[in-house]
C-alpha positions in Angstrom: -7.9 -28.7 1.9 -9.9 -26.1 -0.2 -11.8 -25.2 2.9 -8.8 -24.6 5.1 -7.9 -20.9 5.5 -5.6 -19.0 3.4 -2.7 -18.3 6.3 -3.2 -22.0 7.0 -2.2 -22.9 3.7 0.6 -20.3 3.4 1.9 -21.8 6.8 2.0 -25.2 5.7 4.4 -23.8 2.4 6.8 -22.3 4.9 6.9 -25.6 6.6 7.5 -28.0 3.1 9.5 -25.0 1.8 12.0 -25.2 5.0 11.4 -29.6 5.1 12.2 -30.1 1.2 15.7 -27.7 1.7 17.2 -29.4 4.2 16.5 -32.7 1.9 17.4 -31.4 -0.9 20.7 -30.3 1.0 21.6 -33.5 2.2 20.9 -35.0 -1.3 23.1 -32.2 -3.0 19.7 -31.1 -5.1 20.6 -27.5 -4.3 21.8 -26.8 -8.2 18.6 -28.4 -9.4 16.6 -26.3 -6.3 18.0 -23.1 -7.7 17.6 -24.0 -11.4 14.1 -25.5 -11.1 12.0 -24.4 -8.1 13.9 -20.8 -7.0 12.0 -19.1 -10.1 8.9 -19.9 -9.4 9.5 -17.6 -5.9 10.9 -14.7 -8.2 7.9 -14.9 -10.6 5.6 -14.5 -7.1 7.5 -11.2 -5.9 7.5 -9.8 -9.7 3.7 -10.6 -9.7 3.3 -8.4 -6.7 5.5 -6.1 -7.4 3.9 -5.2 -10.7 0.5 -4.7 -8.8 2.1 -3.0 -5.6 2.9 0.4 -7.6 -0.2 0.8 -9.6 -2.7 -0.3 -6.7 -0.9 2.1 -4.4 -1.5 4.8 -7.5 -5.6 4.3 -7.7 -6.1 3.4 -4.3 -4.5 6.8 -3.2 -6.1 8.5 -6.1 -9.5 6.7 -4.6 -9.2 7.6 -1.8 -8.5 10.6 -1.6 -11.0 11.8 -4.3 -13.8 10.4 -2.2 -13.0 12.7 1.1 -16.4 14.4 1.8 -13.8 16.6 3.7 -11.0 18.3 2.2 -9.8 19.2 5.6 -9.5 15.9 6.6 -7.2 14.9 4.5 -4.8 16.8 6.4 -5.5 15.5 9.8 -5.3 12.2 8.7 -2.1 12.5 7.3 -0.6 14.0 10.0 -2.0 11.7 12.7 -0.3 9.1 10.5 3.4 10.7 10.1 3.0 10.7 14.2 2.0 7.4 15.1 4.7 5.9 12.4 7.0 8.1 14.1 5.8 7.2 17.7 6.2 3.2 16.4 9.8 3.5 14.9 11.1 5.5 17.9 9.4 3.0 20.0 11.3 -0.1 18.1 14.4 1.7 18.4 14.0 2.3 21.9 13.1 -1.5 23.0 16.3 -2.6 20.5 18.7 -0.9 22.9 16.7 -2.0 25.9 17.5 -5.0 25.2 20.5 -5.2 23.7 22.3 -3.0 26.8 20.4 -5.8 29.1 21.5 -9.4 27.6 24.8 -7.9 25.9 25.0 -10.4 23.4 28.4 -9.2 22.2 29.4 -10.1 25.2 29.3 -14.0 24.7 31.8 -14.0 21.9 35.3 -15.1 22.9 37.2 -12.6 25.0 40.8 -13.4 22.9 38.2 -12.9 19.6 37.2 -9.6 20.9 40.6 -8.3 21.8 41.7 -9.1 18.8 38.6 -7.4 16.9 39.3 -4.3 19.8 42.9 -3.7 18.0 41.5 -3.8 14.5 38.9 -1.2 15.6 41.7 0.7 16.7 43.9 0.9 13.5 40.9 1.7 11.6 39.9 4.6 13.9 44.1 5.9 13.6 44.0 5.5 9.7 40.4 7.1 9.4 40.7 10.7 8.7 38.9 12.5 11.2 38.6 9.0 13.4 39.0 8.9 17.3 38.3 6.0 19.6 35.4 6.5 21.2 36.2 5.6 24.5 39.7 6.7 24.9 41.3 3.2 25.5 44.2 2.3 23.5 45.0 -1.1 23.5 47.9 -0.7 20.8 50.1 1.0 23.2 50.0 -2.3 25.9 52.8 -4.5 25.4 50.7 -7.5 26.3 49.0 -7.4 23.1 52.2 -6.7 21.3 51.6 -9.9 19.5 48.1 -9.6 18.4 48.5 -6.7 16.5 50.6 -8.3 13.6 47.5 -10.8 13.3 44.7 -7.8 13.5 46.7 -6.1 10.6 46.8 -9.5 8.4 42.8 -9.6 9.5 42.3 -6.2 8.2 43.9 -6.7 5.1 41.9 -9.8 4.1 39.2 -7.5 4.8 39.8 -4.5 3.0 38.1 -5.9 -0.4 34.5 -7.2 0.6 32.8 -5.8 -2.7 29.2 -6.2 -0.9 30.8 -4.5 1.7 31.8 -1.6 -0.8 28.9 -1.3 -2.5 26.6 -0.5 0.2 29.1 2.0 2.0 28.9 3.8 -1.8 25.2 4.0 -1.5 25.2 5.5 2.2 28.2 8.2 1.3 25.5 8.9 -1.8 22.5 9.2 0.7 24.6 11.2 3.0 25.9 14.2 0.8 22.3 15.0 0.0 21.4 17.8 1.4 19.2 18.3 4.5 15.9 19.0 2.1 16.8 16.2 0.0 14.3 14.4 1.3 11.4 16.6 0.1 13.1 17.1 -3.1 12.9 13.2 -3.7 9.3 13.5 -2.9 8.6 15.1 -5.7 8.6 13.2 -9.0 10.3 14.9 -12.4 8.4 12.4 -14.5 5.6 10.0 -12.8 6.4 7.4 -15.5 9.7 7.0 -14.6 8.5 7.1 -11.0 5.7 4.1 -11.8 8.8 1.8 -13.7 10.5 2.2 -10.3 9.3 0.5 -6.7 12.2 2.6 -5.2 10.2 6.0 -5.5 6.9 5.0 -4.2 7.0 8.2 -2.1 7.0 9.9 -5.4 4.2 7.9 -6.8 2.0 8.7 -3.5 2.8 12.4 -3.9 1.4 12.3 -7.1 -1.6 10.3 -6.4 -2.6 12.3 -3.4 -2.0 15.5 -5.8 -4.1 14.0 -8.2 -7.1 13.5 -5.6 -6.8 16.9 -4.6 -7.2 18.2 -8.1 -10.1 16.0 -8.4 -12.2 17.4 -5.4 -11.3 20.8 -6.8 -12.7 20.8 -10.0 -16.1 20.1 -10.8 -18.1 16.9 -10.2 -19.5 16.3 -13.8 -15.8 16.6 -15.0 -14.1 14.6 -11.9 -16.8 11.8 -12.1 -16.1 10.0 -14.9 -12.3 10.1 -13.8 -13.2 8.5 -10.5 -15.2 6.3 -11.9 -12.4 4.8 -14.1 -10.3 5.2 -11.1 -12.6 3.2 -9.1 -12.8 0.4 -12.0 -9.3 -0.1 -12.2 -8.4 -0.3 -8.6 -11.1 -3.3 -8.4 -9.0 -5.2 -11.4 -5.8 -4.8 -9.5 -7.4 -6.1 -6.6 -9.1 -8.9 -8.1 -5.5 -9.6 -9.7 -4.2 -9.5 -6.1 -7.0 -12.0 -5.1 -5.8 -14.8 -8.1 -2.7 -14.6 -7.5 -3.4 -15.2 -3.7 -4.7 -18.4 -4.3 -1.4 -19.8 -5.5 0.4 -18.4 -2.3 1.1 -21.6 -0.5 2.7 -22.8 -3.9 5.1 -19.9 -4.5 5.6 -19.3 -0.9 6.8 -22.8 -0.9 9.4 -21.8 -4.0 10.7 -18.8 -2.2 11.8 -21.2 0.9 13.4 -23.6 -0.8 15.3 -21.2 -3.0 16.2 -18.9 0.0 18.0 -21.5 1.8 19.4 -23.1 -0.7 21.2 -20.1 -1.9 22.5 -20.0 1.8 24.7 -22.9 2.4 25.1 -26.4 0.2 24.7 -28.7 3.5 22.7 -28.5 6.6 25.6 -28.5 8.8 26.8 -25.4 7.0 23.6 -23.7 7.4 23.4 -24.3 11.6 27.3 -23.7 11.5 26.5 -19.7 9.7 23.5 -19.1 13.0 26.1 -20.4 15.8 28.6 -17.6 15.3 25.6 -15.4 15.4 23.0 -16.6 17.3 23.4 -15.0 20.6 22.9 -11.5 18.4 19.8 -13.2 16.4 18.3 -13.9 19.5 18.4 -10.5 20.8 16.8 -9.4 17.3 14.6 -11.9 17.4 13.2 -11.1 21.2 13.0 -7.3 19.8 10.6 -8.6 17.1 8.4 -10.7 18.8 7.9 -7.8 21.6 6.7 -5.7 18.9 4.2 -8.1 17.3 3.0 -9.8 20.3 2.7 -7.1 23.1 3.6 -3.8 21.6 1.4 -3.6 18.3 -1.4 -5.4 20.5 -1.1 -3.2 23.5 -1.9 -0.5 21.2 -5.1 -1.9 19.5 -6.1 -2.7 23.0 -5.7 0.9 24.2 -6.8 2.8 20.7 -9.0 0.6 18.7 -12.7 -0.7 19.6 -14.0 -4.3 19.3 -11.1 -5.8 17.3 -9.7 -8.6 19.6 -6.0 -9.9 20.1 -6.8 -13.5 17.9 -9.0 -11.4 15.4 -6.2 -9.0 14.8 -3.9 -11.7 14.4 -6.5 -13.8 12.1 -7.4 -10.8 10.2 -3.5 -9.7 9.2 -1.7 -13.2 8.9 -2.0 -13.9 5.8 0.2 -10.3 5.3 2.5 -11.4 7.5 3.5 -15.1 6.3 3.7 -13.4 3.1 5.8 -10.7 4.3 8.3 -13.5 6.0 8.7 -15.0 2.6 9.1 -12.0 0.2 11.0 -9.8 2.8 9.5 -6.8 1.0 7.0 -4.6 2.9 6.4 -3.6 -1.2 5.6 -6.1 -2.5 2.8 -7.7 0.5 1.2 -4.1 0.3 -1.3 -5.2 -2.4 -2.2 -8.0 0.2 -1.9 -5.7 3.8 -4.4 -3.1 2.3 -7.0 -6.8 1.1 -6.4 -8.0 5.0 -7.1 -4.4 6.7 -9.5 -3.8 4.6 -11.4 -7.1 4.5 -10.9 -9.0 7.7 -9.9 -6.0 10.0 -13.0 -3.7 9.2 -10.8 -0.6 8.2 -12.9 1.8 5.5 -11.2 1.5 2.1 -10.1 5.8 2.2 -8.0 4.9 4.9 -6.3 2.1 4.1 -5.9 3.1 0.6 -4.0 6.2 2.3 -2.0 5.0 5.5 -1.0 1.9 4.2 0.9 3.2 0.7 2.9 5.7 3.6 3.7 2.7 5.7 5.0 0.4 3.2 7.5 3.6 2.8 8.1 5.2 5.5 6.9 2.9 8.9 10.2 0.5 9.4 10.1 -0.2 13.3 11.5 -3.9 12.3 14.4 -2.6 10.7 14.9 0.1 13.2 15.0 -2.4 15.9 17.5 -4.4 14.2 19.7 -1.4 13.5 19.9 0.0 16.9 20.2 -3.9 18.4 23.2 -4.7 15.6 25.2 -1.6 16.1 25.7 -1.8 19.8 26.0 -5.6 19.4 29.0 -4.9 17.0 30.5 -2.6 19.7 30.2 -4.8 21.7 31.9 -7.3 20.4 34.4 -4.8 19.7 35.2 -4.2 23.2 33.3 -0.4 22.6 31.5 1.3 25.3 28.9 3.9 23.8 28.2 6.2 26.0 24.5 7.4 26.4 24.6 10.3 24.5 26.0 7.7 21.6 23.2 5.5 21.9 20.3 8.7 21.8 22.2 9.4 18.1 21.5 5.9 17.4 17.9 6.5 18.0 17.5 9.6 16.1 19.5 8.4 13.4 18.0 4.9 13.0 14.4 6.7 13.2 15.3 9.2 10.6 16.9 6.8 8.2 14.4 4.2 8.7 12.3 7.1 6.6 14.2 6.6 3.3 14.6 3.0 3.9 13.6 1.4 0.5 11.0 -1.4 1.3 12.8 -4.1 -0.6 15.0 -6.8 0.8 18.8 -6.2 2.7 17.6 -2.3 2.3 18.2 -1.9 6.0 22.1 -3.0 5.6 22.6 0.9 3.5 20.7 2.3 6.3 22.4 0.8 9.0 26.1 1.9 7.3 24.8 5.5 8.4 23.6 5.0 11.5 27.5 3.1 12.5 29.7 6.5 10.9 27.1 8.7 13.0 28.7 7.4 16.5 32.2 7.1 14.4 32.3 3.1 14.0 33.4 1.1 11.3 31.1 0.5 8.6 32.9 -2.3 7.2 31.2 -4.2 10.3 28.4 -4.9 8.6 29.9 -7.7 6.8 30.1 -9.4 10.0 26.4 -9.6 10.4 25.9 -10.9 6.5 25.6 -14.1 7.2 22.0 -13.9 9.1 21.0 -10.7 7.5 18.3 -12.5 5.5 16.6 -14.4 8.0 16.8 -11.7 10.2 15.5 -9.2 7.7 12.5 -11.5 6.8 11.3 -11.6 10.2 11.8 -7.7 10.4 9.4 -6.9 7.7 6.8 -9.1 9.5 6.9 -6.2 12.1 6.8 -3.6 9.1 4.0 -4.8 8.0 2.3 -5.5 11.5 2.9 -2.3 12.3 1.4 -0.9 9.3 -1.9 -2.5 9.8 -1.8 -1.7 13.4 -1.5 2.3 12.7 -4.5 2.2 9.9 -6.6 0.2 12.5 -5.9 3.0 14.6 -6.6 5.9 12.6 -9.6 3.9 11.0 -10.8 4.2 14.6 -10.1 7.7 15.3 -11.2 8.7 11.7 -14.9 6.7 13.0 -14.3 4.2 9.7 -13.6 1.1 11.7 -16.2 -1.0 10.7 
């Protein structure tokens, strides 16, 4: 067993994780699951937490100090912000592919989505500022005279979803920023607040790439012995990342077990929450394989020199199993940059710089699911986007998919936006609730794919691909 690789080990936690739930379900152990074993996965996503935001501040700060080339600091960053870009508008783009070609709304019961059609409709006439989209009005036909009493009762059992309200307060927030928000954000008014806070590690890049600059500007007998220190504690929070690796399989096997536990109390209930939703899990799920097993190695095929399909997969796995259990892009970056780095050959300058932007900015996964939910939703709603529609989708997913906070559910606030940008309900979202978190752990294994397949990538054009 101590021989047997790392991802090996972190697969076979997954697997007891997922066998010991569906016991402990049956058993009624679930209390005892949550009380006894469920910590055990928190104290694992602390633990990398807690290293994610300083390791992103030296690594950066590393990095960028040791640039024989000013200059190319620069170019590197902006082939990065492209290829991210290129990536998420890619995602998006294969999401509505597919969703447009397999129509999963399509398979839920036609009376259902009548019904769910007039209740789209009174919102759209209470909404101020609301239209219907597609110019059908299914209130005014007598034949569904009688459903509209029931779509009214539905509506008002509705009306209160507090994790429905909560979110929707968090997009209107997001939204009444103004359009330079964005680089106002970037900036930190105190870096100390910024490192207590996981949320503003676009801040917390800013100021270590800021940092570096200085760094290279003054002179070397003054900026050496700052590197140096730099340097020194980067290697203790990578060492850190290395011990707490080795009890992976352990807390990976925690987080499981607690996750779906949390979800339902038997095992019937837990199949009966994917049957509702499976033909639109499907469609996600077909999105997110297409990007980790064709698209992300299509591109190190084309772009990137001697680095195989199975070595690519060998070299990031142990990223990505961990990424399936934490469902925070954030917290696996202390363990993306030790896989790039280590197994994949990329120099340590840039995957001390692309992967920190990645973790924040690159979410093709959750781009993908956004563009692939809210036409499933319409769907379902008996809506027909029109083309022009469905191009706002892409713009918007892509540009919200930048502030997207790399921590779990994140993507539900984004995806609240992207449904009032073609005028559609964002009270939907509660529909998809039920397999958001599944869903969403399978996303960030294409976050952080893609994340590793970008640095490869400019690691190659950069000549550091070792």
């Amino acid at each position: 067993m101590k021989k047997l690789p790392l991802h090996w080990k972190i697969i076979i936690g997954l697997i007891i994780g997922i066998i010991y739930s569906i016991i402990s379900s049956s058993l009624g152990w679930n209390k005892f699951t949550q009380d006894w074993i469920d910590p055990f996965g928190a104290i694992f996503i602390r633990l990398l937490k807690f290293i994610a935001v300083p390791l992103v501040l030296f690594s950066i700060i590393g990095g960028v100090s040791a640039l024989p080339d000013p200059s190319r600091l620069g170019r590197m960053g902006a082939k990065t912000l492209v290829a991210y870009l290129i990536t998420t508008v890619a995602a998006v783009s294969i999401g509505l592919l597919l969703v447009n070609t397999l129509k999963p709304g399509h398979y839920i019961d036609e009376g259902q989505r009548i019904k769910n059609r007039l209740k789209y409709e009174l919102w759209a006439n209470a909404t101020p500022g609301g239209e219907i989209l597609d110019g059908r009005n299914l209130l005014a036909e007598p034949e569904y005279a009688e459903l509209v009493a029931s779509a009214k009762d539905a509506m008002q059992a509705e009306a209160n979803n507090q994790a429905v309200e909560e979110r929707v307060r968090a997009a209107e927030a997001l939204k009444s920023s103004g359009p330079l928000q964005f680089f106002v954000d970037f900036v930190p008014d105190n870096i100390f607040a910024a490192l207590t806070d996981s949320s503003r590690m676009l801040q917390i890049i800013f100021f270590g790439i800021f940092f570096g600059i200085v760094l290279l500007l003054i002179p070397e007998d003054k900026s050496r012995p700052v590197i140096q220190v730099v340097n020194g504690v980067n290697e203790v929070f990578l060492k850190m990342v290395e011990v707490v690796m080795q009890a992976a399989p352990f807390f990976v096997f925690a987080l499981m077990a607690g996750v779906i536990s949390k979800m339902a109390e038997t095992p019937a209930e837990v199949l009966q929450i994917f049957k509702g939703l499976l033909s639109y899990s499907v469609v996600v799920l077909l999105g997110l394989f297409i990007m980790i097993f064709l698209f992300y190695p299509g591109l190190i095929s084309l772009l990137v020199r001697g680095l195989s399909y199975g070595g690519f997969f060998r070299g990031i796995s142990p990223a990505q199993f961990l990424a399936f259990s934490t469902s925070s892009s954030a917290a696996t970056l202390p363990v993306t940059m030790e896989c790039v780095r280590d197994n994949l050959g990329v120099s340590q300058n840039v995957a001390n710089f692309v992967l920190p932007i990645g973790a924040t900015v690159n979410m093709d996964g959750t781009s993908l699911y956004q563009a692939v939910a809210v036409v499933f939703l319409a769907q379902m709603h008996l809506v027909d986007l029109s083309l022009a529609q469905q191009l706002t989708i892409v713009l918007t997913a892509t540009l919200a998919s930048i502030g997207s906070a790399a921590v779990p559910s994140a993507g539900l606030v984004m995806m609240i936006i992207v449904l009032q940008s073609v005028g559609l309900n964002p009270a939907w979202i509660a529909i998809i609730f039920p397999v958001d978190r599944i869903l969403d752990m399978c996303r960030t294994v294409v976050n952080v794919t893609g994340d590793a397949t970008v640095s490869s990538i400019i690691a190659q054009s950069e000549g550091e691909l070792g």
